[in-house]
PyMOL Python script that loads the backbone (N, CA, C, O; Angstrom):
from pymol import cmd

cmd.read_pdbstr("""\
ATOM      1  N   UNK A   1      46.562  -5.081  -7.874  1.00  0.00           N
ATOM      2  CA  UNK A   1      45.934  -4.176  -8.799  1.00  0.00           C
ATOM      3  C   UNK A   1      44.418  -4.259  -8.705  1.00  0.00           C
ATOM      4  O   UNK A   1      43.761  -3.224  -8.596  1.00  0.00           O
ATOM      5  N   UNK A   2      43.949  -5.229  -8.736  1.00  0.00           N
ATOM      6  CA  UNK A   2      42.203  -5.440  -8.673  1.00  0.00           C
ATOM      7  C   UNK A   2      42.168  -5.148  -7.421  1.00  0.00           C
ATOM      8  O   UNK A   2      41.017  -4.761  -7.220  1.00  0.00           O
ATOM      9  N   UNK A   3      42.995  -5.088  -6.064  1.00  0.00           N
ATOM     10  CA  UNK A   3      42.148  -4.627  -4.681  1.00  0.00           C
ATOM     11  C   UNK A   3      42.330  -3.257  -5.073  1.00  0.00           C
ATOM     12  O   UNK A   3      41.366  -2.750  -4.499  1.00  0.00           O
ATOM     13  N   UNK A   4      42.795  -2.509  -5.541  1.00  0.00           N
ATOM     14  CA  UNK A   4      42.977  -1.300  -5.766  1.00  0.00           C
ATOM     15  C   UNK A   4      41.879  -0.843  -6.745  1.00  0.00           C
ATOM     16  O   UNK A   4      41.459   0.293  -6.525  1.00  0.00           O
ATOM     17  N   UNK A   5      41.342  -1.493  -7.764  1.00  0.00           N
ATOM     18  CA  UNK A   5      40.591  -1.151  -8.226  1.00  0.00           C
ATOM     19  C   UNK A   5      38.889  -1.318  -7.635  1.00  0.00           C
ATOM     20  O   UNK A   5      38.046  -0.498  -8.000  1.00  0.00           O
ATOM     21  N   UNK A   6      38.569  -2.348  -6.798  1.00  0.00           N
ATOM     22  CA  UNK A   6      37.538  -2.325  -5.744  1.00  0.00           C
ATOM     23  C   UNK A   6      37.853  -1.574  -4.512  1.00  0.00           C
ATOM     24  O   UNK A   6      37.052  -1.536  -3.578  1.00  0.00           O
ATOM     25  N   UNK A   7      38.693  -1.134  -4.489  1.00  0.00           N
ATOM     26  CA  UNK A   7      38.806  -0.031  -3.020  1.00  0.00           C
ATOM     27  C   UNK A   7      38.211   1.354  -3.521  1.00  0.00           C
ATOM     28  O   UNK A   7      37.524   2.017  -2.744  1.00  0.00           O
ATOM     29  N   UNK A   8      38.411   1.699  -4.524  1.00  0.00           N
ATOM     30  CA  UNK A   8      37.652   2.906  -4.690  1.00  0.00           C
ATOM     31  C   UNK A   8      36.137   3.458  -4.748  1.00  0.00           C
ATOM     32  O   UNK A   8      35.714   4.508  -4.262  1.00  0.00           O
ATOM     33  N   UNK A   9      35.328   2.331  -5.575  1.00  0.00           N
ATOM     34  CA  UNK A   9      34.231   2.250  -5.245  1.00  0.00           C
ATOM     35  C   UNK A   9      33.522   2.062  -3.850  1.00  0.00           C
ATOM     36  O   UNK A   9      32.506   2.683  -3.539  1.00  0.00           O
ATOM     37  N   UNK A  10      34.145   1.158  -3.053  1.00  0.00           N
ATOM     38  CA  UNK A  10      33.978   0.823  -1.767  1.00  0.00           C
ATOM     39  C   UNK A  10      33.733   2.071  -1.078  1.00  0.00           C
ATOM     40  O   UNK A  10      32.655   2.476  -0.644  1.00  0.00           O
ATOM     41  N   UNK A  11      34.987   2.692  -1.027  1.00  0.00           N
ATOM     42  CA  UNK A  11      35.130   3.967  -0.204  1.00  0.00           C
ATOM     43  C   UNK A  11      34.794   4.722  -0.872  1.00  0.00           C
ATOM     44  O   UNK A  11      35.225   5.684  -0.237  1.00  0.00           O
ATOM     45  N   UNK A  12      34.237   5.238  -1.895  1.00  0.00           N
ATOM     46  CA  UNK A  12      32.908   6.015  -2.275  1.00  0.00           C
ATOM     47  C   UNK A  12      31.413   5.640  -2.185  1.00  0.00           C
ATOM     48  O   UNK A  12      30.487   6.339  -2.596  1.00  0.00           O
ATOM     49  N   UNK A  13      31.289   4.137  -1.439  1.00  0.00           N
ATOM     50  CA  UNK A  13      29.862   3.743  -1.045  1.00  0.00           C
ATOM     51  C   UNK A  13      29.724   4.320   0.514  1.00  0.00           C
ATOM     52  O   UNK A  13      28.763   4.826   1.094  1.00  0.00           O
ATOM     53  N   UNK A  14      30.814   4.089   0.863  1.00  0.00           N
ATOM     54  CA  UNK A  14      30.932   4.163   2.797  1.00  0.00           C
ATOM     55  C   UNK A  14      31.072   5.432   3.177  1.00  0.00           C
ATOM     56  O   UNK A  14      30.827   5.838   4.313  1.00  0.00           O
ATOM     57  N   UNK A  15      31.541   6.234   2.077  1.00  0.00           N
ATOM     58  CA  UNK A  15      31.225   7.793   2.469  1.00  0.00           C
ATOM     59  C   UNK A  15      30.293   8.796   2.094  1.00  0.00           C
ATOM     60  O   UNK A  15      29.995   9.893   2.566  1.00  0.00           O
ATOM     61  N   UNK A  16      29.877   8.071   1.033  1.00  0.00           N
ATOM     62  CA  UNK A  16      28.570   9.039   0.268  1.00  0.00           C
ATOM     63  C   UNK A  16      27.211   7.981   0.741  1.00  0.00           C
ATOM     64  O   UNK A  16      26.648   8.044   1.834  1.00  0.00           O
ATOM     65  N   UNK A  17      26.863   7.012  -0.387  1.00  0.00           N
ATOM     66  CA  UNK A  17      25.826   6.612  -0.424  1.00  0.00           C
ATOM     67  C   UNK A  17      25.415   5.589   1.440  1.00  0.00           C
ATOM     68  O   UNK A  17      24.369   5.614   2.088  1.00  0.00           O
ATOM     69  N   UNK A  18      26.388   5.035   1.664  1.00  0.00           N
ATOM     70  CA  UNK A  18      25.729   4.609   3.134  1.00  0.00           C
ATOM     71  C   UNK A  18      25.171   5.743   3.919  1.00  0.00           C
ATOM     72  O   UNK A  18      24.217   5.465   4.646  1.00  0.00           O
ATOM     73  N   UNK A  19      25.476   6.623   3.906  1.00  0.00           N
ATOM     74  CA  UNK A  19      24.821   7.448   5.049  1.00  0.00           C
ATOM     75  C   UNK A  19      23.815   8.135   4.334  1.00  0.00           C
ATOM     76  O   UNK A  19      22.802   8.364   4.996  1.00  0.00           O
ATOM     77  N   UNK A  20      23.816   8.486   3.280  1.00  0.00           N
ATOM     78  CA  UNK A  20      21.984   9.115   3.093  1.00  0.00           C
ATOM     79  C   UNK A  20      21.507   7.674   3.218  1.00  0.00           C
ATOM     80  O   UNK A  20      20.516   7.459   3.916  1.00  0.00           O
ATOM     81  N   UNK A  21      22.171   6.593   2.557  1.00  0.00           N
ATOM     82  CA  UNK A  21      20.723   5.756   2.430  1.00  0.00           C
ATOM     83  C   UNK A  21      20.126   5.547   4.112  1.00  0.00           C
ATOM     84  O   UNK A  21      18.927   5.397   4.351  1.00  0.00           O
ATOM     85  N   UNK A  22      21.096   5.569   5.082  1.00  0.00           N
ATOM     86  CA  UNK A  22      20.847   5.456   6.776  1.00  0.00           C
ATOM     87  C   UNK A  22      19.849   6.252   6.578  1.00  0.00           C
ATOM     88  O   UNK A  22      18.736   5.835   6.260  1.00  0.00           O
ATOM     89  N   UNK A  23      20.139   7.515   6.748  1.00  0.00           N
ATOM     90  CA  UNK A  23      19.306   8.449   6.926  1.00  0.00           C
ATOM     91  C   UNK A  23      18.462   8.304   6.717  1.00  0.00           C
ATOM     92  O   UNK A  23      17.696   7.994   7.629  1.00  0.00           O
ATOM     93  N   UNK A  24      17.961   8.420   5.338  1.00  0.00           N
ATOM     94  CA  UNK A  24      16.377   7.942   4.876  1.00  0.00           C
ATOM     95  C   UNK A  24      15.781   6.772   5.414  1.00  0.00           C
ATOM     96  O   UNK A  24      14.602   6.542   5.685  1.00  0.00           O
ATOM     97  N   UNK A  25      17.042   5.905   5.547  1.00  0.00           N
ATOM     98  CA  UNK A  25      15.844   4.844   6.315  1.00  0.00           C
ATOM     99  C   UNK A  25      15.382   4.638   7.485  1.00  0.00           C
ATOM    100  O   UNK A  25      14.430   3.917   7.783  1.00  0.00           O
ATOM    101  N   UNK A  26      16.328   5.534   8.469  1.00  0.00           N
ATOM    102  CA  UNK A  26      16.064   5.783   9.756  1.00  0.00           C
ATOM    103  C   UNK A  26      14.421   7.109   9.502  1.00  0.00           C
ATOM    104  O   UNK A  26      13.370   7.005  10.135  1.00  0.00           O
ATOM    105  N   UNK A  27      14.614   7.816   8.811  1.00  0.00           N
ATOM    106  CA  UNK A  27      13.413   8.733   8.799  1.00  0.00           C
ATOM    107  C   UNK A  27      12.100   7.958   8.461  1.00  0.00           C
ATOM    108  O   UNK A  27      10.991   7.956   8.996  1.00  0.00           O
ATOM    109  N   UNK A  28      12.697   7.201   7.221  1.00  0.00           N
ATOM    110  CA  UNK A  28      11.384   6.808   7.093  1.00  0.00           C
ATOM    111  C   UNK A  28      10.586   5.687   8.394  1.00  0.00           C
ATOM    112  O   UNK A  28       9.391   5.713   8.691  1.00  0.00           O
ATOM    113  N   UNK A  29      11.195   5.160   8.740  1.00  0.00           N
ATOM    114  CA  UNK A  29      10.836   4.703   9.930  1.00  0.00           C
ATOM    115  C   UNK A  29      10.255   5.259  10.843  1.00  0.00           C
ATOM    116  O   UNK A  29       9.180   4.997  11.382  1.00  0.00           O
ATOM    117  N   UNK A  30      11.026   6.086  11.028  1.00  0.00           N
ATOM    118  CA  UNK A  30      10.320   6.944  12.476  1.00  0.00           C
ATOM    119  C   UNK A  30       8.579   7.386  11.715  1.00  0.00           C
ATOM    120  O   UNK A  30       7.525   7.015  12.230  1.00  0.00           O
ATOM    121  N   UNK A  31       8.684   8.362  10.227  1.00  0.00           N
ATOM    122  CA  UNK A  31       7.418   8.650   9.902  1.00  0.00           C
ATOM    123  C   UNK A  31       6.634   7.269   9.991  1.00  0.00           C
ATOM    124  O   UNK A  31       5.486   7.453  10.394  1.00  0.00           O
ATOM    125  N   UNK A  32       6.853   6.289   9.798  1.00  0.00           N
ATOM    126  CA  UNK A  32       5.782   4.937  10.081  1.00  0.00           C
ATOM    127  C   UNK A  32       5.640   4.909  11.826  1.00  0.00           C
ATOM    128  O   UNK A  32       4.564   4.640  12.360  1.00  0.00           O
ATOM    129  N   UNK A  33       6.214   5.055  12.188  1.00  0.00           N
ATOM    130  CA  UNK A  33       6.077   5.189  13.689  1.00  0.00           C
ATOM    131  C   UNK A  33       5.494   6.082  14.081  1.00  0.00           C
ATOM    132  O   UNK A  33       5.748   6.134  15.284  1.00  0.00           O
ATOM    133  N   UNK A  34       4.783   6.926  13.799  1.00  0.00           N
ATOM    134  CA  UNK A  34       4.306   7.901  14.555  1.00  0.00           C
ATOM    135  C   UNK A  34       2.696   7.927  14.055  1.00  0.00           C
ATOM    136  O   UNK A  34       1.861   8.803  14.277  1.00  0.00           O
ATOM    137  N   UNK A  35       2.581   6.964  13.480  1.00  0.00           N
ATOM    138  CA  UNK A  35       1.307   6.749  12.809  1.00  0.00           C
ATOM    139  C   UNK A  35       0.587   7.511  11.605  1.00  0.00           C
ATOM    140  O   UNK A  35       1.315   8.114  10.817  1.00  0.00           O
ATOM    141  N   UNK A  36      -1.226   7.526  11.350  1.00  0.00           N
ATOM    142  CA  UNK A  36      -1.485   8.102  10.658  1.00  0.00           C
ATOM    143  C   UNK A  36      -1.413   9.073  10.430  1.00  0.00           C
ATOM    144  O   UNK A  36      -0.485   9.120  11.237  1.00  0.00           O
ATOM    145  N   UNK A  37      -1.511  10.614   9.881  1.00  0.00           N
ATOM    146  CA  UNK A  37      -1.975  11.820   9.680  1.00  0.00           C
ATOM    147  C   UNK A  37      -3.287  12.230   9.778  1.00  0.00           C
ATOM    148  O   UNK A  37      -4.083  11.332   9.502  1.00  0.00           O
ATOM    149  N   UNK A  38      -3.767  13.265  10.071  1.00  0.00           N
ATOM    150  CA  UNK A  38      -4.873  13.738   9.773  1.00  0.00           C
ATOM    151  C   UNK A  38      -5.808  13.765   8.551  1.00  0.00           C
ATOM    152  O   UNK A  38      -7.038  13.723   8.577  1.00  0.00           O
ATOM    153  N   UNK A  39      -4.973  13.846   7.434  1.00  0.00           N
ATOM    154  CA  UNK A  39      -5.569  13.414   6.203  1.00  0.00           C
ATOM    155  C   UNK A  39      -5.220  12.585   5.891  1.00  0.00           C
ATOM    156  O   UNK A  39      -5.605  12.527   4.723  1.00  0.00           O
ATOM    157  N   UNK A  40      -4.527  11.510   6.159  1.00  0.00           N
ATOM    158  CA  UNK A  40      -4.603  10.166   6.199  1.00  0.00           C
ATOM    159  C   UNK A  40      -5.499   9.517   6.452  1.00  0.00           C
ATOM    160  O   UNK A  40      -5.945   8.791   5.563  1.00  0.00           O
ATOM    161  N   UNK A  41      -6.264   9.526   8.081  1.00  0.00           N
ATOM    162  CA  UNK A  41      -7.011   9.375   8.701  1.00  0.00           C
ATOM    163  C   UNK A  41      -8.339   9.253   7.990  1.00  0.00           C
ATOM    164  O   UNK A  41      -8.959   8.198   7.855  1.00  0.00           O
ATOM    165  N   UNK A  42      -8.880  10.975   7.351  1.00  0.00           N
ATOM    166  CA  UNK A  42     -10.095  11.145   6.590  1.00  0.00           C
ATOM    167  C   UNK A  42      -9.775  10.695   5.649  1.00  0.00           C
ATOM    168  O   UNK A  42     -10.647  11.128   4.896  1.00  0.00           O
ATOM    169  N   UNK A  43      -8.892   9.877   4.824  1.00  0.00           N
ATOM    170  CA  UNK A  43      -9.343   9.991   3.462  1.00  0.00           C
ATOM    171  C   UNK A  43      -9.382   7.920   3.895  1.00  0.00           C
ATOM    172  O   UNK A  43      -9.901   7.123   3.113  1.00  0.00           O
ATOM    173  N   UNK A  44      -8.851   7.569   4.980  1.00  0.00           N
ATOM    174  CA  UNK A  44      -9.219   5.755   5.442  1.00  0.00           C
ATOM    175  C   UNK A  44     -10.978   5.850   6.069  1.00  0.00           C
ATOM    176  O   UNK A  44     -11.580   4.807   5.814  1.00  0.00           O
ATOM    177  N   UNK A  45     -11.745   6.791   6.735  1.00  0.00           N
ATOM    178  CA  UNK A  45     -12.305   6.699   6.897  1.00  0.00           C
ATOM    179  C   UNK A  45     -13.522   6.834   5.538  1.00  0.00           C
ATOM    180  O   UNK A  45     -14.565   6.182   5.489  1.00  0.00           O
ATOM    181  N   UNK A  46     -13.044   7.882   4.468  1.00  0.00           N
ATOM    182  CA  UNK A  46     -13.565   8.153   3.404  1.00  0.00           C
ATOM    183  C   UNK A  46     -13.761   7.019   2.819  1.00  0.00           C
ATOM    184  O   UNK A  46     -14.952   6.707   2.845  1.00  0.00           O
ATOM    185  N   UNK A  47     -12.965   6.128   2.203  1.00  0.00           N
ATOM    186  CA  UNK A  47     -12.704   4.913   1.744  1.00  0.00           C
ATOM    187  C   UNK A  47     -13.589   3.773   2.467  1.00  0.00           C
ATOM    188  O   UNK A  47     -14.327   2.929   1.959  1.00  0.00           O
ATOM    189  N   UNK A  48     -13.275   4.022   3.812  1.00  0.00           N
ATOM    190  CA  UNK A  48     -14.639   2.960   4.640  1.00  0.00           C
ATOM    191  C   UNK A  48     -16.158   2.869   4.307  1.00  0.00           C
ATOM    192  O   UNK A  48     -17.018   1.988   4.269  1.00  0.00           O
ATOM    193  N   UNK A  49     -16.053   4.466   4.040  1.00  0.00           N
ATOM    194  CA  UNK A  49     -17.617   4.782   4.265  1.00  0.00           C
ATOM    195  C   UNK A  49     -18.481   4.465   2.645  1.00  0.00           C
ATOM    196  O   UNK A  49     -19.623   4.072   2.407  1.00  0.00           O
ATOM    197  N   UNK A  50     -17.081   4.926   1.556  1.00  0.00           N
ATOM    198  CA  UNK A  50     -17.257   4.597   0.434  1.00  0.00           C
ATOM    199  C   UNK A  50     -17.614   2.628   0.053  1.00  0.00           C
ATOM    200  O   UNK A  50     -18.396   2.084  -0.727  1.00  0.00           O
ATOM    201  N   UNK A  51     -16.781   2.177   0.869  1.00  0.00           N
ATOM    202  CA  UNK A  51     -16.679   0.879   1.126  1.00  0.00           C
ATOM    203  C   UNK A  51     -18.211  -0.205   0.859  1.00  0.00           C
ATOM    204  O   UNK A  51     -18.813  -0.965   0.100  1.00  0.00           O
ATOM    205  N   UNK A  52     -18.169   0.688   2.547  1.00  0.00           N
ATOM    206  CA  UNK A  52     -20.024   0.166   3.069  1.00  0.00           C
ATOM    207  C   UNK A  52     -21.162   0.186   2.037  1.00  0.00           C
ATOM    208  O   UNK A  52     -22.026  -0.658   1.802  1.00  0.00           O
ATOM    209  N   UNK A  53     -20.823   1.872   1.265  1.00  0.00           N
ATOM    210  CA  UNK A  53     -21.974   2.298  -0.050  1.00  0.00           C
ATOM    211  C   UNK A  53     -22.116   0.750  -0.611  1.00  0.00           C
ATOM    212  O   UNK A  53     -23.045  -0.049  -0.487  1.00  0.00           O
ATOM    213  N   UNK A  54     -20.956   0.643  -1.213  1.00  0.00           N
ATOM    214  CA  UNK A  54     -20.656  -0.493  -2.235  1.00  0.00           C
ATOM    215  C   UNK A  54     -21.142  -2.006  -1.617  1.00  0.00           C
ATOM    216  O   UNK A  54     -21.948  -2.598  -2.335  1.00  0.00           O
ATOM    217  N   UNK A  55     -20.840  -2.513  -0.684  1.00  0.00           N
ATOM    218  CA  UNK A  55     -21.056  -3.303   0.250  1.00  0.00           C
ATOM    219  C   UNK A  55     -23.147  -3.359  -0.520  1.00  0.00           C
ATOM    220  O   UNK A  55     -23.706  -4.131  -1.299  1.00  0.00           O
ATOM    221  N   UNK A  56     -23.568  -2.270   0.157  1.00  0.00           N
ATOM    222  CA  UNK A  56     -25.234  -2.036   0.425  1.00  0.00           C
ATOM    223  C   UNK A  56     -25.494  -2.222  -1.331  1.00  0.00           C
ATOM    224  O   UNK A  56     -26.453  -2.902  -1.699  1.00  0.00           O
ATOM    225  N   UNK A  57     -24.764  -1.705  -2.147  1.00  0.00           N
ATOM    226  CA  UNK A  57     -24.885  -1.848  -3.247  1.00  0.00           C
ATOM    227  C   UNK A  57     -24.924  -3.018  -3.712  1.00  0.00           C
ATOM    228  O   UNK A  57     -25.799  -3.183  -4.562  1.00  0.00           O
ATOM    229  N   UNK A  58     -24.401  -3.747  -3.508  1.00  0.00           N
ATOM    230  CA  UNK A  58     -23.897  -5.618  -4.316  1.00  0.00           C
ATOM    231  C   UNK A  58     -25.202  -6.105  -3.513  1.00  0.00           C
ATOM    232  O   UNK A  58     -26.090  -6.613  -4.197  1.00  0.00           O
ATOM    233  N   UNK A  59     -25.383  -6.008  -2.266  1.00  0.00           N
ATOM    234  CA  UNK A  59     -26.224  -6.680  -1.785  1.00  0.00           C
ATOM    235  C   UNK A  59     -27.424  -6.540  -2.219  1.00  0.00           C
ATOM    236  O   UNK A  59     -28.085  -7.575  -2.307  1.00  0.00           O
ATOM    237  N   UNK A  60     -28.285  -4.799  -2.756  1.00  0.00           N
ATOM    238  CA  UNK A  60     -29.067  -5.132  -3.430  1.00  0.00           C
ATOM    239  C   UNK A  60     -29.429  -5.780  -4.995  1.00  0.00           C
ATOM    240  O   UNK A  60     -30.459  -6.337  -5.376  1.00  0.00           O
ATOM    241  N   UNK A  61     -28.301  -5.510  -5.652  1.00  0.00           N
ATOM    242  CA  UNK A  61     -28.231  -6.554  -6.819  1.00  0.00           C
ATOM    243  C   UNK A  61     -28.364  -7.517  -6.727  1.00  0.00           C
ATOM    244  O   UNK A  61     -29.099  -8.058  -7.553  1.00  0.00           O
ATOM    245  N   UNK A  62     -27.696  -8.381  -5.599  1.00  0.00           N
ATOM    246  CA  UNK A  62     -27.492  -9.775  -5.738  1.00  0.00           C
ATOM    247  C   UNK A  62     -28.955 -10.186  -5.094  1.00  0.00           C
ATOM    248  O   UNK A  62     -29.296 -11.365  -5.191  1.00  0.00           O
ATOM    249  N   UNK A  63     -29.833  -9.238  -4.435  1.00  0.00           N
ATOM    250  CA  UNK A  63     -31.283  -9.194  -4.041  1.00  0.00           C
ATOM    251  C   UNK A  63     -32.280  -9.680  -5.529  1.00  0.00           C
ATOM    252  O   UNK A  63     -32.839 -10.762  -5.714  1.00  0.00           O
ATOM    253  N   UNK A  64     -32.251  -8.570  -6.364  1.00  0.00           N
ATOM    254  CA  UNK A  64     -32.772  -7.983  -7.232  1.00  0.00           C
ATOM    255  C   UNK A  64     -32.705  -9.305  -8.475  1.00  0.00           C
ATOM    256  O   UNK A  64     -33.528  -9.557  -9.356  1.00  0.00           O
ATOM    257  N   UNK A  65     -31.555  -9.914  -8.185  1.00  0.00           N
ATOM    258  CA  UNK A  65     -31.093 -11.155  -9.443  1.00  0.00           C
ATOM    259  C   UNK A  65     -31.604 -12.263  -8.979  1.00  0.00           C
ATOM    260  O   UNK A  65     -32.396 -12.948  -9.626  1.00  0.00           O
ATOM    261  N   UNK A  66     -30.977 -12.692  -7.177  1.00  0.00           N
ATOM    262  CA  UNK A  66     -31.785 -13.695  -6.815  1.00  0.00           C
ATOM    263  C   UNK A  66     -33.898 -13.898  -7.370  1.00  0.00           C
ATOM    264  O   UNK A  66     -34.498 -14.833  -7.901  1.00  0.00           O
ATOM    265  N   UNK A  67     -34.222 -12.940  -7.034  1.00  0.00           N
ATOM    266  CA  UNK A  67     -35.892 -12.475  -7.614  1.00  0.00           C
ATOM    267  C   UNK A  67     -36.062 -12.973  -8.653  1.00  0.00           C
ATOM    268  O   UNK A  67     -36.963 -13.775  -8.897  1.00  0.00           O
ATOM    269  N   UNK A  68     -34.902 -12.428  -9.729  1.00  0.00           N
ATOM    270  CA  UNK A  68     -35.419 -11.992 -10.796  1.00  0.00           C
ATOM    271  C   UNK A  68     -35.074 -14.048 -11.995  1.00  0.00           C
ATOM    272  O   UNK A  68     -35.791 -14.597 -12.831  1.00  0.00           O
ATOM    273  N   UNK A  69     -33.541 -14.502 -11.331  1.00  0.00           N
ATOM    274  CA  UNK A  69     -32.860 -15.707 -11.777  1.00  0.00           C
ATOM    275  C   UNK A  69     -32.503 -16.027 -10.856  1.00  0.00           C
ATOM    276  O   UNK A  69     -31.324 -15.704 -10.710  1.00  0.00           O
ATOM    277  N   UNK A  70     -32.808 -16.420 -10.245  1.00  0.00           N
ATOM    278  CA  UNK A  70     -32.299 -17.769  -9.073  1.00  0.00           C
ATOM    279  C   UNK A  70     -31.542 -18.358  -8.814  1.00  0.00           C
ATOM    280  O   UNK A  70     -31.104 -18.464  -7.668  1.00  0.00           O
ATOM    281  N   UNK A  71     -31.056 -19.051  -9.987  1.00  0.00           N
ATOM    282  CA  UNK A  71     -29.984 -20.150 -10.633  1.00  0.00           C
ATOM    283  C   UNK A  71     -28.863 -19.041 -11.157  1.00  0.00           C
ATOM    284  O   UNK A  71     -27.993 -19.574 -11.845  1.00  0.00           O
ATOM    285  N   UNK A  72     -28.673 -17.350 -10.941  1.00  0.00           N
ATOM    286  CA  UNK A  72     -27.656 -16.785 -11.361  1.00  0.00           C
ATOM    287  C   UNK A  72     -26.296 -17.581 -11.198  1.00  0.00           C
ATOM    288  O   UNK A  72     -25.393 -17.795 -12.008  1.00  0.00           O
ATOM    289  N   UNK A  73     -26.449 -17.920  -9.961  1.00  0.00           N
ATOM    290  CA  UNK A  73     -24.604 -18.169  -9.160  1.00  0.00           C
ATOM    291  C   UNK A  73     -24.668 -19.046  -9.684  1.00  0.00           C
ATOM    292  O   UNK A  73     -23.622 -19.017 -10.332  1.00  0.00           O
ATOM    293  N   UNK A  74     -25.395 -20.351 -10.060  1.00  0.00           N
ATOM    294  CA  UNK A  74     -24.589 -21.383 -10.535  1.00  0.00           C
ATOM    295  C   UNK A  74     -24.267 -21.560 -12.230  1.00  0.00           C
ATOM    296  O   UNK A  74     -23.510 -22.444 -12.632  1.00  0.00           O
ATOM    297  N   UNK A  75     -24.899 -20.666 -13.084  1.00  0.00           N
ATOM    298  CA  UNK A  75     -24.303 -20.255 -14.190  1.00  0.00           C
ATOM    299  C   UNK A  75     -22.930 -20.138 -14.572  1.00  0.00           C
ATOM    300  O   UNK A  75     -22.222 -19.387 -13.902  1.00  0.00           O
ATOM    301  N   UNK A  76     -22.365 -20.851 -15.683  1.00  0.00           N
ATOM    302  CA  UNK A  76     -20.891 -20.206 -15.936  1.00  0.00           C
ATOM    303  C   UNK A  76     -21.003 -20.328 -17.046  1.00  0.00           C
ATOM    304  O   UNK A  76     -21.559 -21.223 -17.683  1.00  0.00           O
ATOM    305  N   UNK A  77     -20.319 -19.155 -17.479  1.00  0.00           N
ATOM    306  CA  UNK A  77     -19.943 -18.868 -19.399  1.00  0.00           C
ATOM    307  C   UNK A  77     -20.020 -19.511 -20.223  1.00  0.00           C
ATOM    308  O   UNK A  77     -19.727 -19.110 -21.349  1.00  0.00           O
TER     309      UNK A  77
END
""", "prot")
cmd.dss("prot")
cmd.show_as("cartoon", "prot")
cmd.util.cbc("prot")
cmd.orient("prot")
């Protein structure tokens, strides 16, 4: 009686849900395989460039503080 009652679910996993879930995971794969996109691309390079801003940014603060307090970095709360 209980194999009968786990056989049904079973064979409603092995005929429905195993094969989309294949599917999708075979697709999604392949889309990782084939690399970035075009707007993928610009919006990693966007982010870089945004990056660097920030980068040039800290550095002149941490310019501007060194000048101004010296002893900033070794300060704590």
């Amino acid at each position: 009686m209980e194999l009968e009652i786990l056989m049904v679910p079973l064979i409603l996993f092995m005929l429905i849900v195993a094969p989309i879930w294949l599917i999708l995971h075979y697709r999604s794969k392949r889309q990782v395989s084939q690399g970035l996109t075009e707007e993928e691309y610009q919006q990693l390079h966007e982010l870089a460039v945004k990056a660097d801003k920030m980068a040039q940014r800290i550095e002149s603060l941490e310019a501007i503080l060194d000048a101004e307090t010296p002893d900033w970095r070794n300060k704590h709360d």
